[in-house]
OpenMM code with the backbone's topology and positions (N, CA, C; nanometers):
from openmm import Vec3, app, unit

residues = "UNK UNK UNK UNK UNK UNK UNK UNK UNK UNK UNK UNK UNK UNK UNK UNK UNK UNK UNK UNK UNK UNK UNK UNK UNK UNK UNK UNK UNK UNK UNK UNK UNK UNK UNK UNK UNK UNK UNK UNK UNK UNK UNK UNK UNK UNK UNK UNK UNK UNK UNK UNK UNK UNK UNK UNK UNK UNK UNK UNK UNK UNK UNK UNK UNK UNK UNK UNK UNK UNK UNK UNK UNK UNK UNK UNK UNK UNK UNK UNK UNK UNK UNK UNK UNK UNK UNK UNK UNK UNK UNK UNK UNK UNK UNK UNK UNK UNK UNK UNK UNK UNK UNK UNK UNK UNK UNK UNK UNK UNK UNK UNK UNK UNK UNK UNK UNK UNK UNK UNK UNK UNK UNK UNK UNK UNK UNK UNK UNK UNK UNK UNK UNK UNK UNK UNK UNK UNK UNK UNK UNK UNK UNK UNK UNK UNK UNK UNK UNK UNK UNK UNK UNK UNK UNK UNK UNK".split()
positions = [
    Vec3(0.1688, -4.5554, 0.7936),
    Vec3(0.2383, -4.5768, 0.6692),
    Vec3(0.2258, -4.4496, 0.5859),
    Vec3(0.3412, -4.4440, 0.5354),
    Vec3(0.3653, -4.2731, 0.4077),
    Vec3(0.3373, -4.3369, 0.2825),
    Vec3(0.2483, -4.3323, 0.2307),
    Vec3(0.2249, -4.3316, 0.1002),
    Vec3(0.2257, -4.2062, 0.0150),
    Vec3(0.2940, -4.2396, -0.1141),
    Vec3(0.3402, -4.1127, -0.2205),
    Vec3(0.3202, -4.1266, -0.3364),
    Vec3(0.2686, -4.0382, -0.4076),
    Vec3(0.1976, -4.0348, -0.5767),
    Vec3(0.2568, -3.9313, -0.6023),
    Vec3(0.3388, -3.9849, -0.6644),
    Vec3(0.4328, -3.9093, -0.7545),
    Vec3(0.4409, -3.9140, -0.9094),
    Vec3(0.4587, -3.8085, -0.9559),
    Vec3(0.4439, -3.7377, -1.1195),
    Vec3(0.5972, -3.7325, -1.1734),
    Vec3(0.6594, -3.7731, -1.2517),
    Vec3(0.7139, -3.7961, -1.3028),
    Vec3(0.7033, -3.7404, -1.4199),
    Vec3(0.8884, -3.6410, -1.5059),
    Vec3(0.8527, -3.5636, -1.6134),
    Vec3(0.8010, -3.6376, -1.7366),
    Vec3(0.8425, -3.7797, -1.7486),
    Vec3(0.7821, -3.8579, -1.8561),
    Vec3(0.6924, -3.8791, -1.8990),
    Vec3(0.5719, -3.8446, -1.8051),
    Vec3(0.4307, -3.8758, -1.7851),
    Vec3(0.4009, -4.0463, -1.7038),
    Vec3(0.5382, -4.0487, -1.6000),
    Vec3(0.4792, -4.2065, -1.5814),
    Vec3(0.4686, -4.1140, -1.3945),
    Vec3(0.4159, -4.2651, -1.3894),
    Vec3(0.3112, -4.2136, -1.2057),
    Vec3(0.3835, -4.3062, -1.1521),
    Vec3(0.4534, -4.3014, -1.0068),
    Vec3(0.4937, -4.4131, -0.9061),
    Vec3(0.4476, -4.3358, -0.7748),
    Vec3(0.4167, -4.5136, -0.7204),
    Vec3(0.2578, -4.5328, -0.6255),
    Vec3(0.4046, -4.5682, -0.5336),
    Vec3(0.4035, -4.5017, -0.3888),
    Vec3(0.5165, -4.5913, -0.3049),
    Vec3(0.4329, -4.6076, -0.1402),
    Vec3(0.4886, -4.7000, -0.0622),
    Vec3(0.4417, -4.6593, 0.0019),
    Vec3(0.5477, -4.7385, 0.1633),
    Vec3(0.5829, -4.6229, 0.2400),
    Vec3(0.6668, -4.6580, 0.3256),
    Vec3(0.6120, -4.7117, 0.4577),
    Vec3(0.6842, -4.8327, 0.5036),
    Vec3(0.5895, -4.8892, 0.5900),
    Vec3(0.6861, -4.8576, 0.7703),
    Vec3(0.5660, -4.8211, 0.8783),
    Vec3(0.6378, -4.8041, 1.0210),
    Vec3(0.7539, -4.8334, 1.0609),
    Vec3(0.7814, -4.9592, 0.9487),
    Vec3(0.8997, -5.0072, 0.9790),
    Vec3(1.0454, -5.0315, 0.8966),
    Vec3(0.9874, -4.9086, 0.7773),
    Vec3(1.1378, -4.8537, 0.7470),
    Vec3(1.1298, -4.9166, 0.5840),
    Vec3(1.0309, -5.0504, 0.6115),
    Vec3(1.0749, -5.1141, 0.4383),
    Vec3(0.9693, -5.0025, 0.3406),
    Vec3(0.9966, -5.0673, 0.2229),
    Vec3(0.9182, -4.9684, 0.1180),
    Vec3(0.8712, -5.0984, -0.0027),
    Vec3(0.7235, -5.0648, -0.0548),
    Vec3(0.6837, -5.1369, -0.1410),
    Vec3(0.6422, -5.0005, -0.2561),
    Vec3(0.6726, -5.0229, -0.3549),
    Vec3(0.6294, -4.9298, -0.5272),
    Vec3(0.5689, -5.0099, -0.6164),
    Vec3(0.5890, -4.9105, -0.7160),
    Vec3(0.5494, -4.9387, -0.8238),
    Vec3(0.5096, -4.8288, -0.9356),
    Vec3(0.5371, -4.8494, -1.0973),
    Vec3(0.4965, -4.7377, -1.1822),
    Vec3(0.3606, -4.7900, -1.2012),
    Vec3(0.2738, -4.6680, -1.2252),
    Vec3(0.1744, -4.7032, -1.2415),
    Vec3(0.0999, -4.6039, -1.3614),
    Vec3(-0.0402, -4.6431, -1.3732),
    Vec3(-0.0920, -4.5395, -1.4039),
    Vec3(-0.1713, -4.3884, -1.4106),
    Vec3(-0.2745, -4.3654, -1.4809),
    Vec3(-0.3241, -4.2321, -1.4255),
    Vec3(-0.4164, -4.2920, -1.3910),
    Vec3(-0.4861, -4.3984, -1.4464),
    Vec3(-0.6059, -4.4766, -1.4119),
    Vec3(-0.6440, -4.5279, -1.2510),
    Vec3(-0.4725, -4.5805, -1.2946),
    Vec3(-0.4796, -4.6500, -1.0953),
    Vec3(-0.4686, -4.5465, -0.9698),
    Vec3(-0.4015, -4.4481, -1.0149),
    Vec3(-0.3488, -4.3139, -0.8859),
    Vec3(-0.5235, -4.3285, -0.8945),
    Vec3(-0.5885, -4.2706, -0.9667),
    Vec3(-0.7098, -4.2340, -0.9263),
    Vec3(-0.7978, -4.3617, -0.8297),
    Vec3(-0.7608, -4.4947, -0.8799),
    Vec3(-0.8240, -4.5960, -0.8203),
    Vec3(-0.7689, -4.6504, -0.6786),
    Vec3(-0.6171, -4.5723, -0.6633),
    Vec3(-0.6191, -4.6225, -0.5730),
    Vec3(-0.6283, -4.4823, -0.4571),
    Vec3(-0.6265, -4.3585, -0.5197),
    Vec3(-0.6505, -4.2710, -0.4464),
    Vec3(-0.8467, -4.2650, -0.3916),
    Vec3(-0.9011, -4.2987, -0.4340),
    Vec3(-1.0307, -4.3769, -0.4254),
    Vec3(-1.0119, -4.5100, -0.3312),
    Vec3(-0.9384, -4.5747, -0.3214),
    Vec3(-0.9376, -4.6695, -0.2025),
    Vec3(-0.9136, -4.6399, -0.1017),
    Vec3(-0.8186, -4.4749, -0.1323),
    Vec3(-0.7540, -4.4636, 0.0534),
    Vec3(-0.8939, -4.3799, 0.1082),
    Vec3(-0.9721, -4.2705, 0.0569),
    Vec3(-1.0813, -4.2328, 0.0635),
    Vec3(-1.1550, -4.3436, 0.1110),
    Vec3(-1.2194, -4.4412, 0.0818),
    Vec3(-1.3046, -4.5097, 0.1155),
    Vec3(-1.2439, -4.6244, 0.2564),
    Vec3(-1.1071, -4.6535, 0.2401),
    Vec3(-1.0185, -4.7452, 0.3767),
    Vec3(-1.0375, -4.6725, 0.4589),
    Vec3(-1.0175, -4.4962, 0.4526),
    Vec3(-0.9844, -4.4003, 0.5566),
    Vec3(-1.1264, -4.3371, 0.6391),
    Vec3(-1.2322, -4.3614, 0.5303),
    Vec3(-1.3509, -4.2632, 0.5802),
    Vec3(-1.3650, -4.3989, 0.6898),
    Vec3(-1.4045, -4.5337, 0.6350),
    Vec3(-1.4686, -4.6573, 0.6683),
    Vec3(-1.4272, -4.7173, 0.7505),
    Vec3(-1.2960, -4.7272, 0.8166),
    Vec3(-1.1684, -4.7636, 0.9193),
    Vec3(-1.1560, -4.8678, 0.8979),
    Vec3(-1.1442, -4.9043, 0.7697),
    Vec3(-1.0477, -5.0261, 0.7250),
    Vec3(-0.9077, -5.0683, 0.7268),
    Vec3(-0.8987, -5.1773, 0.7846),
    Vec3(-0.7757, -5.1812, 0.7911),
    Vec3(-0.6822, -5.2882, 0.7241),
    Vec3(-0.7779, -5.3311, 0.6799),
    Vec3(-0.8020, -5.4883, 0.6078),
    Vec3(-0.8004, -5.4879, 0.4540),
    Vec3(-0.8304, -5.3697, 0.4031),
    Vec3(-0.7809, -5.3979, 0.2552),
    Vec3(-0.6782, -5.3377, 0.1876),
    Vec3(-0.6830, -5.2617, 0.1012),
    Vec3(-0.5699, -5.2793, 0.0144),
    Vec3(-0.4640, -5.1618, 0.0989),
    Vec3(-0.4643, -5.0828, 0.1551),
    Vec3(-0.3238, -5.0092, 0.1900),
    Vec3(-0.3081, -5.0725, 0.3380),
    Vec3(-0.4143, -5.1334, 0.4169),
    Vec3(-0.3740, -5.2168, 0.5218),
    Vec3(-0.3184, -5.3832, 0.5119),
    Vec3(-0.2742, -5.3894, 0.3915),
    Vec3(-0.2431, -5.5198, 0.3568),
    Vec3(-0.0701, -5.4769, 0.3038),
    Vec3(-0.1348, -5.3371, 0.2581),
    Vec3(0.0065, -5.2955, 0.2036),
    Vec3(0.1191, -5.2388, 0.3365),
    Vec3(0.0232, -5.2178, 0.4444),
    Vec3(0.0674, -5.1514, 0.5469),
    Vec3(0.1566, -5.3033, 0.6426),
    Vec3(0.0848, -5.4123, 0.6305),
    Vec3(0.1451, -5.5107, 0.6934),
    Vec3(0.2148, -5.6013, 0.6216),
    Vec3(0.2689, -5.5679, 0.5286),
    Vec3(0.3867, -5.6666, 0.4584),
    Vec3(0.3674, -5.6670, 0.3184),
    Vec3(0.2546, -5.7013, 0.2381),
    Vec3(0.1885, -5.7444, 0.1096),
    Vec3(0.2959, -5.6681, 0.0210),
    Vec3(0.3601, -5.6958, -0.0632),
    Vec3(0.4332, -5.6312, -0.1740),
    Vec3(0.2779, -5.5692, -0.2711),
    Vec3(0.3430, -5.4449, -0.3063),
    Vec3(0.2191, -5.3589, -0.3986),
    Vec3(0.2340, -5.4398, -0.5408),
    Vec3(0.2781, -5.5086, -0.5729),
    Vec3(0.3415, -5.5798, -0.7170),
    Vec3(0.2706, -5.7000, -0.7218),
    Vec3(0.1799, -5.7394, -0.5789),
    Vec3(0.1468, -5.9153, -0.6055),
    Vec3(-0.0270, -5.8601, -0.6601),
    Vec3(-0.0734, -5.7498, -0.5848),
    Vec3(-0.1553, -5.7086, -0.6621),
    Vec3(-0.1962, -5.7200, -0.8326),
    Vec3(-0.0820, -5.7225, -0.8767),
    Vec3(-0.0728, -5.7610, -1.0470),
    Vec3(-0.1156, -5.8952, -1.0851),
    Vec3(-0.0839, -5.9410, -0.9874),
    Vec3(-0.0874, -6.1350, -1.0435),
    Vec3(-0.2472, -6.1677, -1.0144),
    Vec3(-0.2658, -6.2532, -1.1206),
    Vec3(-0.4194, -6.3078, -1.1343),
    Vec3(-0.4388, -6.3670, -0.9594),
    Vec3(-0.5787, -6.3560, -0.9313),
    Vec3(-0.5676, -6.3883, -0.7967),
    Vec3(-0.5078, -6.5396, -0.7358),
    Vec3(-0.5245, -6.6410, -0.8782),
    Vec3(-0.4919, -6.7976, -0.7680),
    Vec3(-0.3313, -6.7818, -0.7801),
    Vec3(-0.2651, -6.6636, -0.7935),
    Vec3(-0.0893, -6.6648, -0.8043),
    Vec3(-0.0513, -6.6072, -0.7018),
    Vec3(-0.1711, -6.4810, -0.6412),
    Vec3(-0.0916, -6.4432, -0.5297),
    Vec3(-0.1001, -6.5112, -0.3998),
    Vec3(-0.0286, -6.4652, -0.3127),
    Vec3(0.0334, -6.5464, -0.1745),
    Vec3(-0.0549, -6.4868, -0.0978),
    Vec3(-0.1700, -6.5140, -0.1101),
    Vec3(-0.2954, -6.4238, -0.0384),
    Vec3(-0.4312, -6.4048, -0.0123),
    Vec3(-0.5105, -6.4582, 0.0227),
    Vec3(-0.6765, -6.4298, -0.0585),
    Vec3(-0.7242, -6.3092, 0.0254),
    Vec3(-0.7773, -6.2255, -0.0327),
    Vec3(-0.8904, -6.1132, -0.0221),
    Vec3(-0.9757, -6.1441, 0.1004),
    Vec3(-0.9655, -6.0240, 0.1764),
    Vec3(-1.0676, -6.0539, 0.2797),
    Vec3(-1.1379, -5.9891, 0.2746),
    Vec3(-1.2860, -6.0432, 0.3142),
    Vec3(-1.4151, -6.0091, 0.2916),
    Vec3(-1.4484, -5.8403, 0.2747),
    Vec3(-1.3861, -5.7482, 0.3701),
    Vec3(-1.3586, -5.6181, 0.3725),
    Vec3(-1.2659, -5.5891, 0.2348),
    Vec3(-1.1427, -5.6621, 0.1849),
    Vec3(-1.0993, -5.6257, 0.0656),
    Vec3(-1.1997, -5.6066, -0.0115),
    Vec3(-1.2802, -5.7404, -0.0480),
    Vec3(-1.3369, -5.7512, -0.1656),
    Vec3(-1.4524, -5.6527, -0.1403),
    Vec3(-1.4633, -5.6109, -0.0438),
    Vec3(-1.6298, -5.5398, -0.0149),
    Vec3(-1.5552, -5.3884, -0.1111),
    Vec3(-1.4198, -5.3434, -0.0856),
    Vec3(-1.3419, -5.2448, -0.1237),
    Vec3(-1.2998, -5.2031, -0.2490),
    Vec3(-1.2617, -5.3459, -0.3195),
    Vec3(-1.2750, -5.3103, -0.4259),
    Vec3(-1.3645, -5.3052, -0.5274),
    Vec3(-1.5308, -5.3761, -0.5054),
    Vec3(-1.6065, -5.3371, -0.5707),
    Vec3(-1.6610, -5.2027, -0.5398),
    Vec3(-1.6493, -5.1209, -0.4010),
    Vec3(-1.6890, -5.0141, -0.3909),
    Vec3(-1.6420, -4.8973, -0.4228),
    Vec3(-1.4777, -4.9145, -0.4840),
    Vec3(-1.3951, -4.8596, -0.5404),
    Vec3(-1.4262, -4.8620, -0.6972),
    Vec3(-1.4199, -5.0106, -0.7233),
    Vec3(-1.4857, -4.9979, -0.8889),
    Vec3(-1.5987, -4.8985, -0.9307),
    Vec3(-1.7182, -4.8851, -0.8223),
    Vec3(-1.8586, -4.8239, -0.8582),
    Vec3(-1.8201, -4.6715, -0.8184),
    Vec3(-1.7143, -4.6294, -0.7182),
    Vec3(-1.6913, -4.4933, -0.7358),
    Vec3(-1.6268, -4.4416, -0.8787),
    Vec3(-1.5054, -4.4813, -0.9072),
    Vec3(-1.5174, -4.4878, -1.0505),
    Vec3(-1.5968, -4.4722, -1.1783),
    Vec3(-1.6912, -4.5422, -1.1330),
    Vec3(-1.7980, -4.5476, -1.2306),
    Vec3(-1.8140, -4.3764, -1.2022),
    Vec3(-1.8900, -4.3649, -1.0921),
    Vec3(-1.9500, -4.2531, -1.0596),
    Vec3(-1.8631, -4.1484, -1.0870),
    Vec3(-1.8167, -4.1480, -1.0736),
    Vec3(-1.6900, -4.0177, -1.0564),
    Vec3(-1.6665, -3.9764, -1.2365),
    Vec3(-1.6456, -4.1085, -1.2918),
    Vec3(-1.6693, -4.0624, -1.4498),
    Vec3(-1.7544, -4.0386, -1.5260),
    Vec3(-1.8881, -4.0982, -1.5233),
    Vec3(-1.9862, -4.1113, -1.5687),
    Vec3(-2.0687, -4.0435, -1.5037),
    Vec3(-2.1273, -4.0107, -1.3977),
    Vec3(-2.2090, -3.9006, -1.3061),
    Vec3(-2.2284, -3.9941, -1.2114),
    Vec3(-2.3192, -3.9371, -1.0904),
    Vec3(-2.3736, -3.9988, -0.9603),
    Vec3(-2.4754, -4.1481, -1.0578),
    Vec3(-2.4275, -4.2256, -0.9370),
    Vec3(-2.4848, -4.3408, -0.9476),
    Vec3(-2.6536, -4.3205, -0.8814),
    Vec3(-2.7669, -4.3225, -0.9313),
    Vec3(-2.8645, -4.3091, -0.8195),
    Vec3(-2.8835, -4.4327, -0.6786),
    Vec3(-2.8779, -4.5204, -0.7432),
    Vec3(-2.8767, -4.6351, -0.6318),
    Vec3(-2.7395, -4.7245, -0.6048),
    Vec3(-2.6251, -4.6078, -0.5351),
    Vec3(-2.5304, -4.7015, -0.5578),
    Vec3(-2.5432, -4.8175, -0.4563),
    Vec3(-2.6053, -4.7764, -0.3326),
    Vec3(-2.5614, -4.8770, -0.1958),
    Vec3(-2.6538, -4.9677, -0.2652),
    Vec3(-2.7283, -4.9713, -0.3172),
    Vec3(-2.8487, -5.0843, -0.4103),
    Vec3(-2.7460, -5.1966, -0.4376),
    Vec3(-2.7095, -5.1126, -0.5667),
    Vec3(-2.6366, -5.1799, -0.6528),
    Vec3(-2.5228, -5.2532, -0.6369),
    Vec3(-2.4174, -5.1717, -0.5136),
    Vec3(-2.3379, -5.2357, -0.4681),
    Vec3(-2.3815, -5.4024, -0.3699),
    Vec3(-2.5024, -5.3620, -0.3069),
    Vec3(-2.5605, -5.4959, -0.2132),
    Vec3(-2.6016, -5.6285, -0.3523),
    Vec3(-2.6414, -5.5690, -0.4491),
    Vec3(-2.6940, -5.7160, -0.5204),
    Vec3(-2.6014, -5.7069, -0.6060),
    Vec3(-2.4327, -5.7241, -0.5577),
    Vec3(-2.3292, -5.7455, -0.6670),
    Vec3(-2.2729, -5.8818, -0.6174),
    Vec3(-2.2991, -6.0164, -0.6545),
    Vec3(-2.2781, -6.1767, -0.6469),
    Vec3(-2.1759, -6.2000, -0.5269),
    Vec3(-2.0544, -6.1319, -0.5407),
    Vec3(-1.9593, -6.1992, -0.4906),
    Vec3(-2.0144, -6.1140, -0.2807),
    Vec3(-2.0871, -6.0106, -0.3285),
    Vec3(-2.1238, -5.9751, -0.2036),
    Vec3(-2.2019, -5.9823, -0.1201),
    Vec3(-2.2565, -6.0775, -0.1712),
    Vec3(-2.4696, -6.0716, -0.1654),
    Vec3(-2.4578, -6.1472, -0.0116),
    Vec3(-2.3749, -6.2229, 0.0359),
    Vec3(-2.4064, -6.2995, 0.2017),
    Vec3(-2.2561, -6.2404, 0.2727),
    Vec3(-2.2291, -6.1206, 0.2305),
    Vec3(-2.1427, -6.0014, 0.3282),
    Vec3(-2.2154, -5.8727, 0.3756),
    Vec3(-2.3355, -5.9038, 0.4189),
    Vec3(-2.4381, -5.7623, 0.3942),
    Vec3(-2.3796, -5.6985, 0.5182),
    Vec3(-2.2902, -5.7290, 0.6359),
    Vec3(-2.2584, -5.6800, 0.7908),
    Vec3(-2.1922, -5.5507, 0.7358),
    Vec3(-2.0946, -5.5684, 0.6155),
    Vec3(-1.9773, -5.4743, 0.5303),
    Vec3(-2.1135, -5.3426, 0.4941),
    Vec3(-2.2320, -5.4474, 0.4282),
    Vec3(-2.2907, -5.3434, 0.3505),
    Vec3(-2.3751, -5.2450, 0.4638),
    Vec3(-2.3717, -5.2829, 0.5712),
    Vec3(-2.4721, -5.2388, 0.6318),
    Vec3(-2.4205, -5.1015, 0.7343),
    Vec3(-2.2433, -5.1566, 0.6994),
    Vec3(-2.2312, -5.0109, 0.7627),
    Vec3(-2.1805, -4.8711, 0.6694),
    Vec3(-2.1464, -4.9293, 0.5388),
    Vec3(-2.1985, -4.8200, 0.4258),
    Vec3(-2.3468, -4.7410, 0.4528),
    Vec3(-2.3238, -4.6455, 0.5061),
    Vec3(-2.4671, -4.5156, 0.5250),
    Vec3(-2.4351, -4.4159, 0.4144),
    Vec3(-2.5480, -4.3511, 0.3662),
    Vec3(-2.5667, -4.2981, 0.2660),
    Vec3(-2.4484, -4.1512, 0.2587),
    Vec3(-2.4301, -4.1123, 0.4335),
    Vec3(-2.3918, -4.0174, 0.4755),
    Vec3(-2.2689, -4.0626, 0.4587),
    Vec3(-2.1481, -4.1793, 0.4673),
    Vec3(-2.0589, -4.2294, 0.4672),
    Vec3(-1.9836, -4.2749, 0.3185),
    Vec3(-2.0995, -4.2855, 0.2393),
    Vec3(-2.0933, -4.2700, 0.0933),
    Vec3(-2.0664, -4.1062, 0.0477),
    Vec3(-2.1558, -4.0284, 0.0807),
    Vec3(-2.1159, -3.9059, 0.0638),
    Vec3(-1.9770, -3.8075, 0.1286),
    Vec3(-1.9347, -3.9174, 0.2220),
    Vec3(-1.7741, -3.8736, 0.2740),
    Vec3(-1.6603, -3.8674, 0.2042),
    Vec3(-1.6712, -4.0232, 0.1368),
    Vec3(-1.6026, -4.0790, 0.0805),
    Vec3(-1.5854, -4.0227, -0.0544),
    Vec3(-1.7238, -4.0155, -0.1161),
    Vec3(-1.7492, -3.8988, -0.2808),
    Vec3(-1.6325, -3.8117, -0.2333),
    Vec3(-1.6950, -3.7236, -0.1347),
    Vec3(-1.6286, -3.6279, -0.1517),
    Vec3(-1.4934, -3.5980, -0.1037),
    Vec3(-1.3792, -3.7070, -0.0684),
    Vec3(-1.2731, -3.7135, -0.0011),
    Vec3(-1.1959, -3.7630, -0.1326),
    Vec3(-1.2985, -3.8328, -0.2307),
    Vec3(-1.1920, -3.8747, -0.3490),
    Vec3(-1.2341, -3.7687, -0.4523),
    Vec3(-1.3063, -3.6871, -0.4725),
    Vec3(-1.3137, -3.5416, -0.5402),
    Vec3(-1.2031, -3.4769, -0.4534),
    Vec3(-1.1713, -3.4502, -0.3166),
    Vec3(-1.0288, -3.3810, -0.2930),
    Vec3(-0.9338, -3.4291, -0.3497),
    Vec3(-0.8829, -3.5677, -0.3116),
    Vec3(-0.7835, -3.5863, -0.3663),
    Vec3(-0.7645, -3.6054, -0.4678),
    Vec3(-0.8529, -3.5905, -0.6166),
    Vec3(-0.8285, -3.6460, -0.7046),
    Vec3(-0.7940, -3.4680, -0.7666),
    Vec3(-0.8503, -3.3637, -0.7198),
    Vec3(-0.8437, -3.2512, -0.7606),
    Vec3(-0.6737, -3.1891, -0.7158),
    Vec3(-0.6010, -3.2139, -0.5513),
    Vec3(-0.5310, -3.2819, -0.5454),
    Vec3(-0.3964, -3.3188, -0.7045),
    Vec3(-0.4242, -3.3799, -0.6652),
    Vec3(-0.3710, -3.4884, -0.7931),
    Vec3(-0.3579, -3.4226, -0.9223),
    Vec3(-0.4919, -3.3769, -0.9489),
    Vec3(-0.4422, -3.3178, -1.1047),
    Vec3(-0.4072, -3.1722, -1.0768),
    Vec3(-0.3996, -3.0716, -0.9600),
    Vec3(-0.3392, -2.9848, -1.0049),
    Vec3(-0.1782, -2.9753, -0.9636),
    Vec3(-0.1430, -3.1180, -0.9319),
    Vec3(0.0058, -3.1350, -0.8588),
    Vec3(0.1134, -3.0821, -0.9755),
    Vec3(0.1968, -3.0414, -1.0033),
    Vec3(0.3113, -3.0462, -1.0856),
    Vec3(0.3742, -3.1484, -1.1225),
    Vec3(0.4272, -3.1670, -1.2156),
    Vec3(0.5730, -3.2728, -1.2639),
    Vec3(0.6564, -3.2643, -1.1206),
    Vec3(0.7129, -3.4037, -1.1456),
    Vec3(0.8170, -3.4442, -1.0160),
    Vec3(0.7874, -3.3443, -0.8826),
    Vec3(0.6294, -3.3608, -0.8675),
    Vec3(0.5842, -3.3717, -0.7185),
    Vec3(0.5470, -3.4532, -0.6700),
    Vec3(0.5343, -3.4797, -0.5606),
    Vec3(0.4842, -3.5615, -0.4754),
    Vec3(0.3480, -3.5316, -0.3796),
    Vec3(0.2426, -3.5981, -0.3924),
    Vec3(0.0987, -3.6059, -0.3067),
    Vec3(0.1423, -3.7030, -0.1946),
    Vec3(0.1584, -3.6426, -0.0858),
    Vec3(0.1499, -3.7418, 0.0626),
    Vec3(0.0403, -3.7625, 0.1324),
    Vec3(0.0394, -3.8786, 0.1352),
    Vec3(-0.0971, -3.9268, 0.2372),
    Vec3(-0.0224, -3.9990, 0.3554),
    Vec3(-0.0663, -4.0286, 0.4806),
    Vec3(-0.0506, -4.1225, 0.5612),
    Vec3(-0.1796, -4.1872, 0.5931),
    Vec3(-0.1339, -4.3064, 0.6028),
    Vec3(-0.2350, -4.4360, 0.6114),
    Vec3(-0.2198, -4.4818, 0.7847),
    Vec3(-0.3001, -4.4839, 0.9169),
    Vec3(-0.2793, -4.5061, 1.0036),
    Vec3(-0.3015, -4.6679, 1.0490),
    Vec3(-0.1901, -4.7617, 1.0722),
    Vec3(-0.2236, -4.8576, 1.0100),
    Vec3(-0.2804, -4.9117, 1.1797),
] * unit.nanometer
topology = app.Topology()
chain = topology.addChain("A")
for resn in residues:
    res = topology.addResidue(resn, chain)
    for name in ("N", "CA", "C"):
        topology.addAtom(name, app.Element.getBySymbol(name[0]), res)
């Protein structure tokens, strides 16, 4: 799958992303999310996920149901999602605020994850530090892109 983060002269961001088979799912977004979700493909891509958010996007999921509170969408989160997006939330953290010291800690005693430890166990410290540093590329990437360019990634689904 071709996924594209694109800059726009207005200051608005659209997230697209073309799937093997010709259809296309978008969306405008923000600066907040390019970064959050450029932080997901980093962490799907280091981790060989295939199961959360651009492999969901890769097999049909419209990028738009994402918006809807979770009991609306046509979908529930699988265990690898949810392991994804809290590990996405805590890069975030990190990435704005400085290094987390105990993130794999912190991430293991977070509620909704606490009896998924198989997810946590193949987070290695060394695999954390892939990921840091794959969403410091692309996020550097990203901000030195121009107006009405485009950042291409492919997602191998």
């Amino acid at each position: 799958m071709k996924i594209e983060f694109s800059k726009k002269k207005d200051g608005q961001y659209i997230i697209s992303c073309t799937r093997t088979n010709g259809t296309v799912t978008w969306k405008q977004s923000s600066s907040f999310f390019v970064m959050h979700d450029l932080c997901h493909y980093a962490a799907e891509t280091t981790m060989g996920f295939k199961n959360s958010f651009f492999g969901m996007l890769a097999f049909g999921i419209d990028i738009s149901e994402f918006d809807l509170p979770k009991e609306q969408r046509g979908f529930p989160l699988s265990d690898e999602a949810l392991f994804t997006e809290h590990l996405v939330n805590l890069l975030l953290i990190d990435y704005s605020q400085g290094r987390i010291e105990n993130f794999i800690g912190i991430l293991f005693e977070h509620e909704e994850l606490k009896n998924k430890t198989g997810l946590l166990k193949e987070l290695l410290a060394e695999q954390l530090e892939n990921i840091r540093l794959k969403c410091d590329e692309l996020n550097q990437q990203w901000n030195l892109l121009p107006e009405e360019q485009t950042l291409e990634l492919i997602f191998a689904e």
